[in-house]
N, C-alpha and C positions, 0 to 999 in steps of 0.2 A: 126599760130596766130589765135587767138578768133574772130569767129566772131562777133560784136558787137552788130549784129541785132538778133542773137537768142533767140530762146523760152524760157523762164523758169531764162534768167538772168534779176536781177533788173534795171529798170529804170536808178537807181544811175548809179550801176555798168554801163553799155552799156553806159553813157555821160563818166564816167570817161576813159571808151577805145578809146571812139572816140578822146577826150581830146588827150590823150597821143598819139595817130596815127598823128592827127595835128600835135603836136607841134614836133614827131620826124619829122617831113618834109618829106623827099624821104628815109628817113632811114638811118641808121649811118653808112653805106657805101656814102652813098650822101653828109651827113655833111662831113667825113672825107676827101672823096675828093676835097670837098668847101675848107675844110683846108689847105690840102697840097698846092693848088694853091694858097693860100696866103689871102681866100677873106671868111667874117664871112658871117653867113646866116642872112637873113633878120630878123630875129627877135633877135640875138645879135647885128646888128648892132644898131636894134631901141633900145635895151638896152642902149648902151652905146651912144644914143643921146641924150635919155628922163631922167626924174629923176625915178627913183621908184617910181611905181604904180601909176604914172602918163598914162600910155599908156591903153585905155582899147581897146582889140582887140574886130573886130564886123564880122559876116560869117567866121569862124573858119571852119566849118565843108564842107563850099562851096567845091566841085568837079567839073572839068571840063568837058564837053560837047563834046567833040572831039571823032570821030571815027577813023580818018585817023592816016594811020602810025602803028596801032596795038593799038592806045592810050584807045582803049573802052577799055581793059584789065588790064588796070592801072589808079588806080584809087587813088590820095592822100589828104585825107581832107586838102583844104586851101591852096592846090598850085597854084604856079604860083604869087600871089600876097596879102600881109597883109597888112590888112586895121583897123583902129579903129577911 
């Protein structure tokens, strides 16, 4: 994967990777396992609570704090909790 913060890529481009690192959540191994157990991720569920383009999300790119556990090593824009 690219890294987002390097040298020489556009402004644009680096929000638009971060975007898409967000919005995959823990990665589509994570979604799909959400699936299989039967239960949508948090931002299809607010999907299909809210109308379209009604929801506007706010710290998208928020990461957690945590060291313990191994957790400094993993790092996912916006987990844990969506807010708007």
């Amino acid at each position: 994967m690219a890294d987002p913060t390097a040298p020489g890529r556009t402004a644009l481009a680096r929000l638009d990777e971060m975007n898409r690192r967000a919005l995959d959540g823990g990665g589509k191994d994570q979604l799909a396992m959400q699936h299989e157990a039967g239960k949508l991720s948090a931002r299809e569920r607010i999907d299909l609570l809210l109308d379209p383009g009604s929801f506007v999300e706010i710290d998208r790119f928020v990461v957690h704090r945590c060291a313990d556990f191994g957790m400094d090593g993993v790092k996912i824009p916006g987990d844990g909790v969506v807010t708007g």
